[in-house]
Rosetta silent file (secondary structure, phi, psi, omega in degrees, C-alpha in Angstrom):
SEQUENCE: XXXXXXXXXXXXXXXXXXXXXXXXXXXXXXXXXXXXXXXXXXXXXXXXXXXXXXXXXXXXXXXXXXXXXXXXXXXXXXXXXXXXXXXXXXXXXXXXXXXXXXXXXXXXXXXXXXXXXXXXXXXXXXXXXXXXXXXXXXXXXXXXXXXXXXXXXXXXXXXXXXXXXXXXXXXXXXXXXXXXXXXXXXXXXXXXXXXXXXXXXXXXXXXXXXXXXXXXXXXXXXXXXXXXXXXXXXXXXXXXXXXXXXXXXXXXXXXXXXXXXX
SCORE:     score description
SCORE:     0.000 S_00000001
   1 L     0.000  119.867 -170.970  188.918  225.335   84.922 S_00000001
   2 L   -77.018 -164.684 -175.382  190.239  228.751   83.748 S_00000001
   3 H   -86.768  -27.176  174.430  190.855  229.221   79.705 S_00000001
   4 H   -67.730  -41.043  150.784  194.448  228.424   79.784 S_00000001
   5 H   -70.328  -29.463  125.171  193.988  225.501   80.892 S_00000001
   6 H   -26.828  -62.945  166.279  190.983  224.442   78.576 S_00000001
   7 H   -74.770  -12.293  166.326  192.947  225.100   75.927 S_00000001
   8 H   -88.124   19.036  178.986  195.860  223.121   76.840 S_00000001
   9 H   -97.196  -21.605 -161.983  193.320  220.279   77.277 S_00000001
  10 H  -127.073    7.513 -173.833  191.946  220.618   74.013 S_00000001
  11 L  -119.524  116.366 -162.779  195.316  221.419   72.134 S_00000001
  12 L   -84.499  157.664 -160.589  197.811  218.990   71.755 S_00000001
  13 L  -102.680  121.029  170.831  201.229  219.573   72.986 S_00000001
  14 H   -55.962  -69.924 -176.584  204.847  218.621   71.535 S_00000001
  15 H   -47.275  -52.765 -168.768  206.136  218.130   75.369 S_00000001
  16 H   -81.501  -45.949  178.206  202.910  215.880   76.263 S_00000001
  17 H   -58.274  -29.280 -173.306  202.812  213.771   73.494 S_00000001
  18 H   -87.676   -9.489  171.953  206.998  213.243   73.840 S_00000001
  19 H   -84.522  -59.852 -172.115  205.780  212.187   77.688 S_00000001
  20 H   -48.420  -95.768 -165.287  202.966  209.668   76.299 S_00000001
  21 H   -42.379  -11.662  174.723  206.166  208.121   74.615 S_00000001
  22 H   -84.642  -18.566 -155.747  208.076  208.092   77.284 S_00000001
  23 H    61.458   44.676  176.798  205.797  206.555   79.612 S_00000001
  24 L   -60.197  175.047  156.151  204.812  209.725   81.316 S_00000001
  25 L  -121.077    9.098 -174.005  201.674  210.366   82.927 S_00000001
  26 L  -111.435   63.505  162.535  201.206  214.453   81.926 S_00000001
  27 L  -160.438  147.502  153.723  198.957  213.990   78.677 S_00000001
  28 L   -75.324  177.721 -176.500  195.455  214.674   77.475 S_00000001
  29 L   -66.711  -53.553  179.604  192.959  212.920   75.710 S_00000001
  30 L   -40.305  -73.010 -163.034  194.296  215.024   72.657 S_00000001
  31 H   -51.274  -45.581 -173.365  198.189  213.949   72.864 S_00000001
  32 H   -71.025    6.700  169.236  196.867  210.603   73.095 S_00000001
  33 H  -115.593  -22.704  174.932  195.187  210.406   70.139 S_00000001
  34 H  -101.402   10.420  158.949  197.663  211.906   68.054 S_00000001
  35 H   -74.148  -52.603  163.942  200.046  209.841   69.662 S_00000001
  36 H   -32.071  -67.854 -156.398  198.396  206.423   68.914 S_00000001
  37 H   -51.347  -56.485  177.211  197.872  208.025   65.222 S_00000001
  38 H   -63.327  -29.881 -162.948  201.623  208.634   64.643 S_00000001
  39 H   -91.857   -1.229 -168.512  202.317  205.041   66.067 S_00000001
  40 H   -88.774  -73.950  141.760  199.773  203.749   64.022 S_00000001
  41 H    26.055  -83.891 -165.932  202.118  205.683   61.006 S_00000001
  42 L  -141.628  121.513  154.066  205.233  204.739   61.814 S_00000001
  43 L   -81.540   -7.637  161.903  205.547  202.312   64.814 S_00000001
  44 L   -60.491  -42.685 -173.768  209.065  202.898   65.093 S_00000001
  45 H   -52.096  -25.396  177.906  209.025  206.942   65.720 S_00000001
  46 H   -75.701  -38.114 -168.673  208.704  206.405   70.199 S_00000001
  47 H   -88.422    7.764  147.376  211.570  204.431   69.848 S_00000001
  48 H   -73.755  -26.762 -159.374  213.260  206.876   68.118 S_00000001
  49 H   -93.083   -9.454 -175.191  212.073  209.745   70.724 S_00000001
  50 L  -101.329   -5.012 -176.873  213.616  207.354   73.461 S_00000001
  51 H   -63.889  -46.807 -172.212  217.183  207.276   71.243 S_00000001
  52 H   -62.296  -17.339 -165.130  216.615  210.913   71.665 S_00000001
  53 H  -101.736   -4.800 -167.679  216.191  210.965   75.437 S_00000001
  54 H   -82.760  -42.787 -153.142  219.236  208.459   75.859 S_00000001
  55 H   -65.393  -38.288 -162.673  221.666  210.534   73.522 S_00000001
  56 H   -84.544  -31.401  161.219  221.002  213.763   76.053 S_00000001
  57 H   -46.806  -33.248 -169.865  221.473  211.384   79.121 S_00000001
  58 H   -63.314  -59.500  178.114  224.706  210.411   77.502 S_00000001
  59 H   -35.426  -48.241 -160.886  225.433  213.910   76.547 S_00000001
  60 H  -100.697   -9.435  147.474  225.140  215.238   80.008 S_00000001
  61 H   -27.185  -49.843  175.689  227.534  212.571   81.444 S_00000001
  62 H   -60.748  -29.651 -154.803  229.515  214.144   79.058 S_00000001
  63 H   -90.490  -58.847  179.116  229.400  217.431   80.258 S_00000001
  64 H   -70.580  -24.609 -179.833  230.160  216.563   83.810 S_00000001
  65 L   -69.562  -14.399 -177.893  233.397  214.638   83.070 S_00000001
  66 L   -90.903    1.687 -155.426  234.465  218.267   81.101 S_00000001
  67 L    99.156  -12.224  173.008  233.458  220.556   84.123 S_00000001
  68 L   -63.238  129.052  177.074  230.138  221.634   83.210 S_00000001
  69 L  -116.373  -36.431  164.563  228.308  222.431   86.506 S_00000001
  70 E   -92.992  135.414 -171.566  225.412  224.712   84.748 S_00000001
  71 E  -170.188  130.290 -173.284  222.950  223.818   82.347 S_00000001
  72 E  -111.879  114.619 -170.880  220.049  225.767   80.241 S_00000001
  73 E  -130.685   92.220 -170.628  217.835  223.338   79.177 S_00000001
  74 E   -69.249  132.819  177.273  215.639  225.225   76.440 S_00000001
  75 L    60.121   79.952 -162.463  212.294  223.225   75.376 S_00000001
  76 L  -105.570   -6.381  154.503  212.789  220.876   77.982 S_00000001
  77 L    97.504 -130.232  -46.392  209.033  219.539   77.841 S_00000001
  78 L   136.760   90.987 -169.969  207.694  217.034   80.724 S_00000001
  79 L   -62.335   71.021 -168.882  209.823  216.543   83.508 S_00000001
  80 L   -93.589  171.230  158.192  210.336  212.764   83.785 S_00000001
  81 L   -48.718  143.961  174.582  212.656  210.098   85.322 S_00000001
  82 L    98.257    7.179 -165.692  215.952  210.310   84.107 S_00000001
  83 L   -94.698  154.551 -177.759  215.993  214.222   83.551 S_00000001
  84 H   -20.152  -42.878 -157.732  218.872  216.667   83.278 S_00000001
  85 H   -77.876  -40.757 -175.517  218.945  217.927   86.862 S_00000001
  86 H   -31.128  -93.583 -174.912  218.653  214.145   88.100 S_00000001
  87 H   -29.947  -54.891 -154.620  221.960  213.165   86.309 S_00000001
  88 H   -77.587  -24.532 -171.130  223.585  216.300   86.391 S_00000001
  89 H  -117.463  -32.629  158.455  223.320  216.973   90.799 S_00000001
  90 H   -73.774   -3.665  166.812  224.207  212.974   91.152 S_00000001
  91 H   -74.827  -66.615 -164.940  227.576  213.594   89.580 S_00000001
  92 L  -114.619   71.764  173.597  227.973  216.849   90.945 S_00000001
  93 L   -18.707  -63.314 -174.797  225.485  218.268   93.730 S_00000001
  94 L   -51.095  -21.034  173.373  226.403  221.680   93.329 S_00000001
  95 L   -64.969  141.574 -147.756  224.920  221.693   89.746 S_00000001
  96 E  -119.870  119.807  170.462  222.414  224.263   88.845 S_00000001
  97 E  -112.811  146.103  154.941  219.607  223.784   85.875 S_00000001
  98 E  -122.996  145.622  151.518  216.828  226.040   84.372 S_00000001
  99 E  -119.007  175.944 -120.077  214.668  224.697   82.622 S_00000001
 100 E  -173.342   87.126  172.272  212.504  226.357   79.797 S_00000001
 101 L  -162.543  161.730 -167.909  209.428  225.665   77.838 S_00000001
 102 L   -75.910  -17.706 -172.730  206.343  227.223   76.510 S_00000001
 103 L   -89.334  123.862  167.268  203.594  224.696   77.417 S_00000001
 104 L   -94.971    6.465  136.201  202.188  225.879   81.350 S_00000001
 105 L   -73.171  -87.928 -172.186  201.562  222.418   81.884 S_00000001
 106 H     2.886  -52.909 -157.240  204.928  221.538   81.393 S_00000001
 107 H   -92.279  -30.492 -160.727  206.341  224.005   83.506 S_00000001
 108 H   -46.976  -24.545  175.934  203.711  224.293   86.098 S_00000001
 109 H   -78.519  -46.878  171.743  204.201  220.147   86.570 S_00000001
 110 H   -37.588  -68.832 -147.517  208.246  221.239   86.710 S_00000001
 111 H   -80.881   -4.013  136.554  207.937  223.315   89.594 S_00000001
 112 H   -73.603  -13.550  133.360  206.205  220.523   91.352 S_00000001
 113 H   -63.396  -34.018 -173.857  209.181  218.416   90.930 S_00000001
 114 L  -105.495    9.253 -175.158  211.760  220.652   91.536 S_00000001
 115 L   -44.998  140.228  162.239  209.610  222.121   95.174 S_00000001
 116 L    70.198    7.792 -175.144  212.626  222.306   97.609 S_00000001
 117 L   -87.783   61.689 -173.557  215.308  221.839   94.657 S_00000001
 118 L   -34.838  -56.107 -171.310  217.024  224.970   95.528 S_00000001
 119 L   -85.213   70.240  152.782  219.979  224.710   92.169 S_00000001
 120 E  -167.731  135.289  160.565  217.063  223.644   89.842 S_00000001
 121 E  -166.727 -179.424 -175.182  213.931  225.675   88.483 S_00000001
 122 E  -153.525  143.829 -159.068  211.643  226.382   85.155 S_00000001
 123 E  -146.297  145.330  171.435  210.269  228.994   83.717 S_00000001
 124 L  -119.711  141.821  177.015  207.842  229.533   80.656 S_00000001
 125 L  -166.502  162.702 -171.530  208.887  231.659   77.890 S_00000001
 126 L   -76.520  141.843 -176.251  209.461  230.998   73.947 S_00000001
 127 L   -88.961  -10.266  168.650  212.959  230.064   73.289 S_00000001
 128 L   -81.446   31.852 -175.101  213.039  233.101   70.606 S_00000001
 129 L  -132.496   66.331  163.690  212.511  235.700   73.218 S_00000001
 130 L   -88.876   52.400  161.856  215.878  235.196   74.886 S_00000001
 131 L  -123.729  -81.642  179.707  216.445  238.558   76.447 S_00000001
 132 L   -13.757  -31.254 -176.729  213.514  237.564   78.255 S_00000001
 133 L   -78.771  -45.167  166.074  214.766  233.950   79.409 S_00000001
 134 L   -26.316  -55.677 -167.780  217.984  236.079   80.554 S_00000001
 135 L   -77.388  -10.299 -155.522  216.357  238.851   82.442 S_00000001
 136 L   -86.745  158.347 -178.535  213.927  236.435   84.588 S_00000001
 137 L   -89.744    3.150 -166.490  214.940  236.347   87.947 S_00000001
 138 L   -80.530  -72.025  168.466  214.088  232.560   88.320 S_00000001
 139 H   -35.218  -62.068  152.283  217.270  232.281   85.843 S_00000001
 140 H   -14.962  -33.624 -149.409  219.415  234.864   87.703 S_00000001
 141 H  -108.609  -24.082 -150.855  218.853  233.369   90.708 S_00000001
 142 H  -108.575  -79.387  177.791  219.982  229.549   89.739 S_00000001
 143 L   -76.244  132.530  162.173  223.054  230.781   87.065 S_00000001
 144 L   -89.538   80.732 -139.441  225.917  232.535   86.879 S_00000001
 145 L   -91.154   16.697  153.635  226.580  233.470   83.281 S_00000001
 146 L  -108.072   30.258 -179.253  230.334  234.356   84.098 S_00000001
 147 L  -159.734  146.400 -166.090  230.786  230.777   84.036 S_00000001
 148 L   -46.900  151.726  165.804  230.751  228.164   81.145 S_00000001
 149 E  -141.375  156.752 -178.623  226.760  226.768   80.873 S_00000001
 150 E   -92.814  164.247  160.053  225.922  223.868   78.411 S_00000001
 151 E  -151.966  141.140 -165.511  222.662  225.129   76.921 S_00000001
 152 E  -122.481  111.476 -160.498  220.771  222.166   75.746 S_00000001
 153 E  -122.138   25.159  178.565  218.653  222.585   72.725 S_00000001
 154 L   -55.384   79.281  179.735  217.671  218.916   72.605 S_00000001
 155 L    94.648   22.590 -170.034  214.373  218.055   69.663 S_00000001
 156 L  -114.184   -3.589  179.680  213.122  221.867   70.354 S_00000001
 157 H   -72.241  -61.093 -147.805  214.341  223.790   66.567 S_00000001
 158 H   -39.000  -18.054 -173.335  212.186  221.350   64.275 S_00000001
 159 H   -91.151    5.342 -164.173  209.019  223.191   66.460 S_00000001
 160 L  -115.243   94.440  161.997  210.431  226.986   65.681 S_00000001
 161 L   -27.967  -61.792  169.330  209.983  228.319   62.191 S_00000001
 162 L   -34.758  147.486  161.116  212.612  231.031   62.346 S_00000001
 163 L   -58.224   98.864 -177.797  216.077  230.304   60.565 S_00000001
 164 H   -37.663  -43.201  162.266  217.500  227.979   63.445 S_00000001
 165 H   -18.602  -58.233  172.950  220.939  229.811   62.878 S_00000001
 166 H  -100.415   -2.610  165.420  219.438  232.526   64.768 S_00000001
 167 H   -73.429   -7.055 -174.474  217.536  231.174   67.100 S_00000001
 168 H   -96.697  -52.651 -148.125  221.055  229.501   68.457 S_00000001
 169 H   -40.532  -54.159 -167.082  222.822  232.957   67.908 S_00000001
 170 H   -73.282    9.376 -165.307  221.786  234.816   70.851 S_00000001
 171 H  -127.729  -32.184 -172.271  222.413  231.666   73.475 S_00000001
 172 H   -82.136  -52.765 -143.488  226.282  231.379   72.205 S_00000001
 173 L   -69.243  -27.083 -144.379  226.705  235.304   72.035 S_00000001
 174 L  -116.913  -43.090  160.526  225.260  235.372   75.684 S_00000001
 175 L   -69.544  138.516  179.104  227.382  232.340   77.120 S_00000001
 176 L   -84.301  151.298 -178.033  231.130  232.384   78.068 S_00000001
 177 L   -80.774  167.297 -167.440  233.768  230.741   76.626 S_00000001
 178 L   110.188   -0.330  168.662  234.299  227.155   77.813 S_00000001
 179 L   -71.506 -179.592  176.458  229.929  226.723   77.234 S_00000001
 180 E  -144.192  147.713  174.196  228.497  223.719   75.124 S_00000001
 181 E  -116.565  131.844  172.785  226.035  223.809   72.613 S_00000001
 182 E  -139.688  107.994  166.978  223.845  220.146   72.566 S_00000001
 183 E  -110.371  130.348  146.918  221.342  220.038   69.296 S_00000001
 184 E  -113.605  131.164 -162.200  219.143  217.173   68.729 S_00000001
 185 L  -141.572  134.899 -154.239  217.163  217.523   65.835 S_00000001
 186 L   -70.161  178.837  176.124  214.785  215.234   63.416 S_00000001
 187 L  -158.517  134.869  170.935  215.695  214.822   59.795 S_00000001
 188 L  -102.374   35.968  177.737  214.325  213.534   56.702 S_00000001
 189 L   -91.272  145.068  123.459  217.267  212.316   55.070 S_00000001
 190 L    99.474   42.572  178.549  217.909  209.005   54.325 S_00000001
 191 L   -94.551  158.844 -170.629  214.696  208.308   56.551 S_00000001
 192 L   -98.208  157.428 -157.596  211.975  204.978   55.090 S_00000001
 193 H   -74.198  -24.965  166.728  208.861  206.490   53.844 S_00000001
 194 H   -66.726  -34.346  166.406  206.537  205.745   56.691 S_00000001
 195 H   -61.581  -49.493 -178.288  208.606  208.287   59.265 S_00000001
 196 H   -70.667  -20.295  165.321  208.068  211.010   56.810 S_00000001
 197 H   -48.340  -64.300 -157.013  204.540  209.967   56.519 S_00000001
 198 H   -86.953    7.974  120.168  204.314  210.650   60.340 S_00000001
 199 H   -10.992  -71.677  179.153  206.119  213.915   60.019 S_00000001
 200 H   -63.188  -40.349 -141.142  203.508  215.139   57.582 S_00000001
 201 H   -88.474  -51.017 -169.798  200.902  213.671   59.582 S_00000001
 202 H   -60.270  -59.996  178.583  202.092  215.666   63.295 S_00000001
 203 H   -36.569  -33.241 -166.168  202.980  219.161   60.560 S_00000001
 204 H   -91.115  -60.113  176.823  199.570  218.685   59.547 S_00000001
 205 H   -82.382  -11.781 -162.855  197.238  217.873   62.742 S_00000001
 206 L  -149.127  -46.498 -174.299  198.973  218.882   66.068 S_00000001
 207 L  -173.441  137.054 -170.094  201.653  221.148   65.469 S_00000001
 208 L   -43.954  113.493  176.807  204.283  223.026   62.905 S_00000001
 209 L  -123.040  119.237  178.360  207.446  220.206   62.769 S_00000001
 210 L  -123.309  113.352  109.845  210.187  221.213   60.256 S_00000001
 211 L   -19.064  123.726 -158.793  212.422  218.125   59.711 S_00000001
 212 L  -139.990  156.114 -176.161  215.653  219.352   58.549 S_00000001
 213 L   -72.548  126.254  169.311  218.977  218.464   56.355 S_00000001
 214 H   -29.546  -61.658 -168.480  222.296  217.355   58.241 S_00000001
 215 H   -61.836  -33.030  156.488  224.044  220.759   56.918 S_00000001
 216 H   -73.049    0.845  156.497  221.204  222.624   57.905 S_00000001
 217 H   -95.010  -19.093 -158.116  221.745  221.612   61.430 S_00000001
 218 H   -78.612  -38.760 -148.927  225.384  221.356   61.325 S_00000001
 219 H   -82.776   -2.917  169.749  225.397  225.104   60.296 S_00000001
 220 H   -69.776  -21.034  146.458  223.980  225.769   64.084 S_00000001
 221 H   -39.625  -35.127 -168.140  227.050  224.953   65.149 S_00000001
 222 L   -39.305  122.899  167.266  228.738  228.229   63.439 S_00000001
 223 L   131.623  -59.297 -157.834  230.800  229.054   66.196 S_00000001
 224 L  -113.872  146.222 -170.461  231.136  226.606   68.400 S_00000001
 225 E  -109.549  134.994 -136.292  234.318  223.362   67.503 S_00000001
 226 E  -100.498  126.480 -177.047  232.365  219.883   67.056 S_00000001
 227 L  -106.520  104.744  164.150  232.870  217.422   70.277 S_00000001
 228 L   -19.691   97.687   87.191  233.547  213.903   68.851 S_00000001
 229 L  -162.125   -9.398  167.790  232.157  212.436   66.599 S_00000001
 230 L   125.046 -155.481  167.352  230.637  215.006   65.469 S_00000001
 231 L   -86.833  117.964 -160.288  226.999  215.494   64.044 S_00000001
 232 E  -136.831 -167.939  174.820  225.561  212.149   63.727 S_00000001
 233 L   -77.539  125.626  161.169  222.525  209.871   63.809 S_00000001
 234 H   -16.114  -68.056 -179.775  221.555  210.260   67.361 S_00000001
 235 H   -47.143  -24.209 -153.802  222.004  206.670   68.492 S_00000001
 236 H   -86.275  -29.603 -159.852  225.772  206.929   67.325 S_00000001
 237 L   -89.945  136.566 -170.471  226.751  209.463   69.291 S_00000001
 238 L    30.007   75.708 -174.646  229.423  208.009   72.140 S_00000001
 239 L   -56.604  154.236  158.224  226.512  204.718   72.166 S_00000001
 240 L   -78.842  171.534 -156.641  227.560  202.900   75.783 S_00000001
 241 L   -59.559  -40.649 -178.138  230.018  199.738   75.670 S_00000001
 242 L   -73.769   -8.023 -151.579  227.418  197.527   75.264 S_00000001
 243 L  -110.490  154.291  178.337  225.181  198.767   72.535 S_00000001
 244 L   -57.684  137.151 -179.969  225.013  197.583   68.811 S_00000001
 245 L   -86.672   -7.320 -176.365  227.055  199.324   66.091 S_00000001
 246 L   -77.778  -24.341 -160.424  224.264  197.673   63.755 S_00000001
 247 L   -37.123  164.802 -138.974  221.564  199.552   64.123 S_00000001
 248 L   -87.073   78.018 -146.251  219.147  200.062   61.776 S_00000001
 249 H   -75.236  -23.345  166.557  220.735  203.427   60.500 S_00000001
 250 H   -33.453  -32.083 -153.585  217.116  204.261   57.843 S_00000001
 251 H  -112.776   12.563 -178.361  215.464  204.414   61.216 S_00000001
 252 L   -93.136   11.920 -159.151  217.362  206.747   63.326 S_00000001
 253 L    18.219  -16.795  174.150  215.528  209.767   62.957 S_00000001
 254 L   -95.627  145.743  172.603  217.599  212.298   64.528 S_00000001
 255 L  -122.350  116.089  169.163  220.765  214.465   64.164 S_00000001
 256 E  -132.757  146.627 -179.074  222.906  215.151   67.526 S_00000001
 257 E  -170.681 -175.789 -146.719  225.944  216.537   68.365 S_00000001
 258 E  -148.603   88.480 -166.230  227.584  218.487   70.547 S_00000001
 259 E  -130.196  154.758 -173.334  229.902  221.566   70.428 S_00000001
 260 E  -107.883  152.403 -176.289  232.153  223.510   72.855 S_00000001
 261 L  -107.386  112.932  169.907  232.665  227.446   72.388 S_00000001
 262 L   -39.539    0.000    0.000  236.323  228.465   72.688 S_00000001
């Protein structure tokens, strides 16, 4: 076992732990323990992280009924059932994904999914080094950035320190118009005191999590005109026919939305 891979064995991972909830099978002994820990916490918080994986399923439904064919899918974690390219090439075949994340489990398990996937591949790089994500030829090769791309930023600012403002700047500035911007992002407003427990508890033990204010997410938007309904609790946004308007809204953990760039 070389050292990169030691250390992702002995370091737990935002993508692997967000698998463990999912009912992946791409986690350590590590994720798993601080997975248990948070659920121990807050038992509520996976089934927030699965609100989160429905609203981008929803999202990218959305996408194909506007014309979106391309999609940049930055921090995209643990390749599971259900994932962007899935949805996105059974609407439309011809559509072409990259995906993007920092963990070399992550991607190295990607590119064993996507083996013979010609319009689909992943590459690891930091989502703040985007003249790097640009430049790679793995991107180059899948997209054509003289045509609209969604770029799908779904649960990946709360891990980046940097003013989130500018970590989106360089992904609109870079896209043509007629792209989408899709942020999901946690928040600790109007959240019950055991989720922010398990906030502190992940910020503290496993990995840097910034929680964030509706306006501070909203203002990631700059730019881009707000796709209906707007920024909302995650569950909310365009729900399917069937699903309850009651939900529990204390519990929803999330901010999502959706914006197109003229």
């Amino acid at each position: 076992m070389g050292p990169l891979a030691s250390k992702a064995l002995n370091r737990p991972s935002a993508a692997r732990v967000y698998d463990y909830f999912l009912g992946g099978n791409h986690h350590f002994q590590s994720d798993r323990e601080i997975a248990e820990e948070i659920r121990r916490i807050a038992p509520a918080l996976p089934e927030m992280m699965r609100a989160n994986r429905a609203f981008v399923r929803r999202a990218i439904r959305f996408l194909h009924s506007v014309g979106i064919r391309q999609f940049l899918d930055l921090g995209s974690g643990i390749l599971t059932v259900g994932n962007v390219h899935e949805i996105a090439q059974r609407a439309a075949p011809e559509s072409r994904v990259v995906y993007v994340d920092i963990d070399p489990v992550a991607v190295a398990h990607s590119h064993g999914v996507l083996a013979g996937n010609s319009r689909a591949t992943a590459l690891q790089a930091d989502i703040r080094e985007p003249e790097k994500i640009f430049s790679s030829p793995q991107l180059q090769r899948v997209l054509d950035l003289s045509q609209p791309v969604a770029v799908l930023m779904a649960g990946v600012l709360p891990f980046v320190p940097e003013n989130p403002v500018e970590v989106v700047r360089p992904y609109r500035e870079a896209t043509v118009s007629g792209s989408y911007l899709l942020i999901s992002h946690v928040t600790y407003e109007d959240q019950p005191p055991e989720i922010l427990e398990a906030l502190r508890y992940v910020h503290r033990n496993a990995m840097q999590l910034i929680p964030r204010s509706w306006a501070e997410i909203a203002v990631c938007f700059t730019g881009y005109t707000m796709v209906e309904p707007g920024l909302v609790p995650t569950p909310l946004w365009r729900p399917e026919p069937a699903y309850s308007n009651g939900l529990h809204q204390r519990a929803f953990g999330h901010y999502a939305g959706v914006g197109f760039k003229p």
